[in-house]
C-alpha positions in Angstrom: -36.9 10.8 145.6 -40.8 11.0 146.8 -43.6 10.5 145.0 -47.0 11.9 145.5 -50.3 10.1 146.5 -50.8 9.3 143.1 -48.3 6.1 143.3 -48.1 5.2 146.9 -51.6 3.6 146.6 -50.1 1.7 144.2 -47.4 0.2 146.7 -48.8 -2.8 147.6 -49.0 -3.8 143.6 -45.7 -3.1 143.1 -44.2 -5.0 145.6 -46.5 -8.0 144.8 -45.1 -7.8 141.2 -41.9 -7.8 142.6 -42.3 -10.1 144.9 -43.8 -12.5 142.2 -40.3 -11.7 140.1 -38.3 -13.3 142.7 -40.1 -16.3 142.8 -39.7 -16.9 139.3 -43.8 -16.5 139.0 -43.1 -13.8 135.7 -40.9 -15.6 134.4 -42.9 -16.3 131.3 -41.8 -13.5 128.5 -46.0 -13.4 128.0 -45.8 -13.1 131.4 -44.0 -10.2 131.9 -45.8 -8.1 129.6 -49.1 -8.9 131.1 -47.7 -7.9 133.7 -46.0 -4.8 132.6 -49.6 -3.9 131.3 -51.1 -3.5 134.8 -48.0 -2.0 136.5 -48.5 1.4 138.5 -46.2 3.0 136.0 -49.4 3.2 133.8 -51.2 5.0 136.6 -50.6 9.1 136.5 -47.8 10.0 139.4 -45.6 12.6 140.3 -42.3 12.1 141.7 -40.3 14.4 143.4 -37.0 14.4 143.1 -34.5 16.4 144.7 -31.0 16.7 142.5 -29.0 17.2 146.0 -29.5 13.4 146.9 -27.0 11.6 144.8 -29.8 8.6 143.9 -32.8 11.1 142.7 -29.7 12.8 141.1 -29.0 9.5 139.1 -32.3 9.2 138.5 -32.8 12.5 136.9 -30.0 12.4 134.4 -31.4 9.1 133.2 -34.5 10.8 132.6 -32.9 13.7 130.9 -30.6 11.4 128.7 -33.3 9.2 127.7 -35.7 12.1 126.5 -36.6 12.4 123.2 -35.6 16.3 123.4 -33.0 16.0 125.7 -33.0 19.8 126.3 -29.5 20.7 127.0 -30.7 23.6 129.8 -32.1 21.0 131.6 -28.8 18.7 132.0 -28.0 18.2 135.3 -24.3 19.6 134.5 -26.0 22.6 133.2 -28.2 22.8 136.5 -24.5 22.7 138.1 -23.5 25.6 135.9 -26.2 28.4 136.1 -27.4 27.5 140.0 -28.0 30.7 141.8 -26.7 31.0 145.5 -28.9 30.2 148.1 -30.8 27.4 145.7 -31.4 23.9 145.6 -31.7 21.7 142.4 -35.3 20.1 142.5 -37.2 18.2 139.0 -40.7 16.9 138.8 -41.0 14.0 136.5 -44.8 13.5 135.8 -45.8 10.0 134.2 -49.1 9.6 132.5 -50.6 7.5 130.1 -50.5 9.6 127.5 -47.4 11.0 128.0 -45.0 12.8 130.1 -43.4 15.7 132.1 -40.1 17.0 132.8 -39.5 20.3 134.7 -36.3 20.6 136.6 -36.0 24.0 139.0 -34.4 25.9 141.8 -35.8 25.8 145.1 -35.0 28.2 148.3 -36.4 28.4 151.2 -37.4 32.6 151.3 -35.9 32.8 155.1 -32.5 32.1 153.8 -32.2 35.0 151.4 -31.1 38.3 152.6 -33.4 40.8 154.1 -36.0 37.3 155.2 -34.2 36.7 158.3 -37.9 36.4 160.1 -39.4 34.7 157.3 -41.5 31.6 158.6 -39.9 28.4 158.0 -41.2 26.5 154.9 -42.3 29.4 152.7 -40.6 28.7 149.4 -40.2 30.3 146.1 -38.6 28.1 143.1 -37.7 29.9 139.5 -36.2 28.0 136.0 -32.8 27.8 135.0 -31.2 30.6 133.4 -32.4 30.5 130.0 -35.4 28.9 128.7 -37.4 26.3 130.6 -40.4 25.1 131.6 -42.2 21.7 131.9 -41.4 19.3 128.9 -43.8 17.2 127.4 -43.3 13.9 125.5 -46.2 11.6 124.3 -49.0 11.2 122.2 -49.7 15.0 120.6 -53.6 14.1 120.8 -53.5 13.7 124.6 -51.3 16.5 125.5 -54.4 18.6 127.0 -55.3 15.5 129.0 -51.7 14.9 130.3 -51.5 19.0 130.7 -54.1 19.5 132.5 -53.9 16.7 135.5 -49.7 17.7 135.6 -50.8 20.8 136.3 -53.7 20.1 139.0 -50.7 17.1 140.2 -48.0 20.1 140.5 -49.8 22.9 142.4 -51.0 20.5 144.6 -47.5 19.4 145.2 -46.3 22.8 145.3 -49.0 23.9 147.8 -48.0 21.2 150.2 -44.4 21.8 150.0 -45.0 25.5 151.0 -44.7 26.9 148.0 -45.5 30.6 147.8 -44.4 32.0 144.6 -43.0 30.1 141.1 -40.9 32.3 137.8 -41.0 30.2 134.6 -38.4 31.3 131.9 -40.2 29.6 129.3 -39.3 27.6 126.0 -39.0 30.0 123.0 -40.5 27.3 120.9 -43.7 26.4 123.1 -45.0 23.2 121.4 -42.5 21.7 123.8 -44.2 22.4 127.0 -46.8 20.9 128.6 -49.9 23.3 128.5 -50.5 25.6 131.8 -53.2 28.2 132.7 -52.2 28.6 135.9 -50.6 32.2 136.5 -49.8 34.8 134.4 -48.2 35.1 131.3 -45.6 38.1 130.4 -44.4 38.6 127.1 -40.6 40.4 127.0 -38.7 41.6 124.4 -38.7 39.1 121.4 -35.6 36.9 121.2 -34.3 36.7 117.7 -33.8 33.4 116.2 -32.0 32.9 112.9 -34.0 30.9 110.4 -31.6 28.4 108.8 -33.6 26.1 106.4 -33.3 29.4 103.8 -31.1 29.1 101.0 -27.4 30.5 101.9 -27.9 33.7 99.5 -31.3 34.4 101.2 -29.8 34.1 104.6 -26.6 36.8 103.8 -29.2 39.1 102.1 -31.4 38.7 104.9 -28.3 39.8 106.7 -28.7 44.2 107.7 -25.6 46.3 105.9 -23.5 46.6 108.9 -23.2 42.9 109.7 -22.4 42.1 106.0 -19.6 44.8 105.8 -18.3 43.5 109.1 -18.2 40.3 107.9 -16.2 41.0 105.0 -14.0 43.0 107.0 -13.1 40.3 109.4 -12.1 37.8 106.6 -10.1 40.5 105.1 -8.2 40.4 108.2 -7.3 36.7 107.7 -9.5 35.8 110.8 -11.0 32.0 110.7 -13.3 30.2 112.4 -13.3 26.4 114.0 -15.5 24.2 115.8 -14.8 22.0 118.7 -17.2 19.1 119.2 -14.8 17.3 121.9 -14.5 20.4 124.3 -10.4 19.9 123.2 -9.9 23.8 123.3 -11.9 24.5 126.4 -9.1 26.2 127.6 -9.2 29.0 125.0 -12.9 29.6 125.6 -12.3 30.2 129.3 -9.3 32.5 128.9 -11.6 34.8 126.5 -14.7 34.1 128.5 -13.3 35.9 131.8 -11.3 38.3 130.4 -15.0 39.2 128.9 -16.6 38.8 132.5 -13.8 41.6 133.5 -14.4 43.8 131.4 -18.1 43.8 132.1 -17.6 43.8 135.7 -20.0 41.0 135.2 -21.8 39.6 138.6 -20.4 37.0 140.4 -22.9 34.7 138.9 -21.2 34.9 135.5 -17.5 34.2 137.5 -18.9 30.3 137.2 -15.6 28.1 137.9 -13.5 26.1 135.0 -14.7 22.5 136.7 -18.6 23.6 136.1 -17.3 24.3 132.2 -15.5 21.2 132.5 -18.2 18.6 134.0 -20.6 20.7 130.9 -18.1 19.7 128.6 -17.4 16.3 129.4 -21.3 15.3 129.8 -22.6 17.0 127.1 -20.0 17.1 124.1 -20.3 13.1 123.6 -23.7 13.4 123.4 -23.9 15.9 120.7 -25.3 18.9 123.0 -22.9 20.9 123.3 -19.9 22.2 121.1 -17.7 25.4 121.1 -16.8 27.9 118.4 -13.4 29.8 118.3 -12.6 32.7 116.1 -8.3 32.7 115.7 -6.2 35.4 114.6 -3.5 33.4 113.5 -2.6 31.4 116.9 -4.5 33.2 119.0 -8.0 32.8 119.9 -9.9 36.2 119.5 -13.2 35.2 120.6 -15.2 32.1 121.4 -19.2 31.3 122.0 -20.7 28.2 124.1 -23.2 26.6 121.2 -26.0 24.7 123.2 -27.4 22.3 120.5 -31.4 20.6 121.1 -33.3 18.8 118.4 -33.3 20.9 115.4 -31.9 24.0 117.3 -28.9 25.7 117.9 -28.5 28.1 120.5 -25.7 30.8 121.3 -25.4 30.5 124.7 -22.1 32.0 126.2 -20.1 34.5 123.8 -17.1 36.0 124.4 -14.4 38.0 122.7 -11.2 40.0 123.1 -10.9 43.9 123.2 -7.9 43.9 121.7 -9.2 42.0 118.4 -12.6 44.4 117.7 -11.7 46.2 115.3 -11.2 42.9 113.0 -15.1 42.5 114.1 -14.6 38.5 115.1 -18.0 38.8 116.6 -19.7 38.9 113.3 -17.9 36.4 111.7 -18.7 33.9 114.4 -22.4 34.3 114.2 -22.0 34.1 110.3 -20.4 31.1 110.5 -22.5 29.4 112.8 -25.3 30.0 110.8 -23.7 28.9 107.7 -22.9 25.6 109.8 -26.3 25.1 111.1 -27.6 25.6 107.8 -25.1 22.8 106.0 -26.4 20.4 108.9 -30.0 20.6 108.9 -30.5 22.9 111.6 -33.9 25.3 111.4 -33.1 27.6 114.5 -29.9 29.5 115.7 -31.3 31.2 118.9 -29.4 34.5 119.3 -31.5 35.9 122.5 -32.2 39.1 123.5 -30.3 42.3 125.3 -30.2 43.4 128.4 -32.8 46.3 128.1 -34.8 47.2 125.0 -33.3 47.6 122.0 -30.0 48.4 123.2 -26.5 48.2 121.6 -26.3 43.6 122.4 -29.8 43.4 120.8 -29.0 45.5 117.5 -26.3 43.4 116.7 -28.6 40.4 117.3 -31.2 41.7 115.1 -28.8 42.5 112.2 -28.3 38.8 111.4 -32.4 37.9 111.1 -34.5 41.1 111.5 -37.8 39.2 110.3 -36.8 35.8 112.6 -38.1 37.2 116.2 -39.9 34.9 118.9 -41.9 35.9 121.7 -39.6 35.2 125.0 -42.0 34.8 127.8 -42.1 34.7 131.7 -45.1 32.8 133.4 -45.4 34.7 137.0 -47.3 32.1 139.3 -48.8 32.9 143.2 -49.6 29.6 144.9 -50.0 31.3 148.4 -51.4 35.0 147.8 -51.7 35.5 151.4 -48.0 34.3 152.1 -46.5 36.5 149.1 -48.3 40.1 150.6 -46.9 38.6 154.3 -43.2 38.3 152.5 -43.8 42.0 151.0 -44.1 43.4 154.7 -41.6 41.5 155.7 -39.3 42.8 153.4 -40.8 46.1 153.9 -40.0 46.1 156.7 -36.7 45.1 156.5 -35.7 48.0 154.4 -37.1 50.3 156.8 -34.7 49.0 159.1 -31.6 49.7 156.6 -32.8 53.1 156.0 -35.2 53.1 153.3 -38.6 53.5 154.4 -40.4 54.4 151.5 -39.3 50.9 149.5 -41.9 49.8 147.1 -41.6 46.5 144.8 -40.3 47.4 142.1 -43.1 47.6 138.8 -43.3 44.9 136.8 -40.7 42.6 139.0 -41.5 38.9 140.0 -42.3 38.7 142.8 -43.3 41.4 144.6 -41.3 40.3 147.9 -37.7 40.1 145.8 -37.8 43.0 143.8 
């Protein structure tokens, strides 16, 4: 872990406190909190903190478990799970006195992608989980701007002085969670639908389009039932359904993630109330299966997964009725569904048909800390294509950054 300058001039204090500790000079409860009163902690600082070292890592998932949102995409088992190859797990923790600041991400060093071979050393892009993210804030609501505004001059400074050329922020569908940012530029995507739960049961199935209430119907006609595992206990049926789906889709490698990642989730998360599982069974077998991701007063449908040979019954619909139906009977207000893979296509249809009127703007924030560095990666990578035969490569419109697309 490093911090920035905004503690080390505080040092010296620190050490005197502690140094006063040992000799039984704070021993006083009155004391103490005098002392606590003055202690750097109350000074605005930004510590660095980089996941790979086992003591920043400890650290971290103290921070994380001791939020008030505890935002399950920012666990450090989920880190584990959705880490893209050539990345490094890095978090920020921002303290303040009015608040704080959470943002875990992915760092690389540009050079060690493909195609950057000749990529100065210490040019760095970092991008959010997979998922929704951003910088969390937790403190006073009337001195959010304040504690906003000095994370943010605190981060790009940082940022800057790492070598930090470009940064893509997946962020929070439900924005009142993030600290506030001005920096970069904002892109708004296709909205996500989220399921409003605190309506009555008979507005929520109305609210339901034709096709997913006849599906439904026909899948409890076809004795199909639905469980749910808060202890992880059946993990085992989720990950036999899950990568027979993966298959199927001749999904990337990135979705291939391996059983002990599911496992490490599982075991972290489930006591904690962050995590549970939902299985659809047709009779003993288990037909199809989702990964529920649970924050605050939010549910969110996170990995889904279901069996060719059991569509017809439509088990798909009957789990997202279900877990709506659930959320609703526990207090829940959101059941994040997501979005598709491209506009309106056939994954967000079936998404819509369960909340047409409950969609949320999903957006990417697109930050350039180093202009000049980001047009020198383009020609590099320019160049790099010319040498595999494409000399006309262009970035691709609308991609972030220029230098990956």
């Amino acid at each position: 872990m490093e911090q920035t300058a905004y503690s080390r001039q505080d040092q010296g204090v620190r050490d005197a406190m502690e140094n006063m500790a040992r000799q039984g000079c704070l021993a006083d409860p009155a004391q103490e909190r005098a002392a606590d009163a003055v202690r750097p902690l109350a000074q605005p600082r930004l510590a660095w903190l980089s996941l790979d070292d086992p003591d920043d890592r400890r650290r971290y998932a103290a921070l994380w478990k001791a939020s008030a949102a505890r935002r399950p995409q920012d666990a450090p088992e989920y880190l584990d799970l959705v880490q893209p190859r050539h990345y490094r797990q890095v978090a920020v923790h921002y303290t303040h006195p009015g608040g704080t600041v959470l943002y875990p991400f992915f760092e690389c060093e540009v050079r060690d992608l493909p195609g950057f071979a000749g990529a100065p050393a210490g040019m760095r892009h970092i991008v959010s989980p997979y998922g929704y993210g951003g910088p969390l804030h937790e403190g006073d609501p009337a001195r959010k701007a304040a504690v906003s505004r000095d994370f943010e001059a605190a981060l790009n400074a940082e940022l800057r002085r790492r070598g930090c050329v470009t940064e893509f922020v997946r962020e929070d569908l439900f924005s009142g969670r993030l600290a506030d940012r001005t920096d970069g530029e904002l892109v708004d995507h296709q909205p996500n639908v989220v399921v409003r739960l605190r309506r009555d049961p008979e507005s929520i199935w109305n609210g339901y389009k034709n096709t997913a209430r006849r599906n439904i119907r026909q899948a409890q006609r076809a004795g199909l039932r639905v469980s749910f595992d808060h202890r992880g206990s059946g993990l085992g049926g989720f990950l036999d359904v899950y990568y027979e789906t993966m298959r199927r889709r001749d999904a990337s490698d990135f979705f291939f993630i391996p059983a002990e990642r599911f496992e490490a989730l599982t075991a972290a998360l489930c006591p904690l109330g962050n995590v549970a599982y939902v299985y659809v069974h047709d009779g003993d077998t288990v037909v199809a299966s989702d990964l529920l991701l649970i924050c605050g007063d939010a549910l969110y449908a996170f990995l889904s997964a279901s069996r060719a040979s059991a569509f017809q019954k439509r088990p798909n619909d009957l789990m997202r009725h279900e877990s709506i139906m659930w959320g609703h009977a526990h207090g829940y207000r959101h059941y994040v569904l997501g979005g598709g893979v491209s506009p309106s296509d056939g994954i967000y249809r079936f998404k819509l048909a369960f909340d047409a009127g409950g969609l949320v703007p999903f957006r990417t924030r697109h930050v350039i800390h180093d202009a000049a560095a980001c047009e020198r990666l383009v020609s590099i990578r320019r160049m790099a294509e010319a040498e595999r035969g494409r000399p006309d490569w262009q970035p691709r419109p609308g991609f972030f950054p220029d230098y990956l697309a």
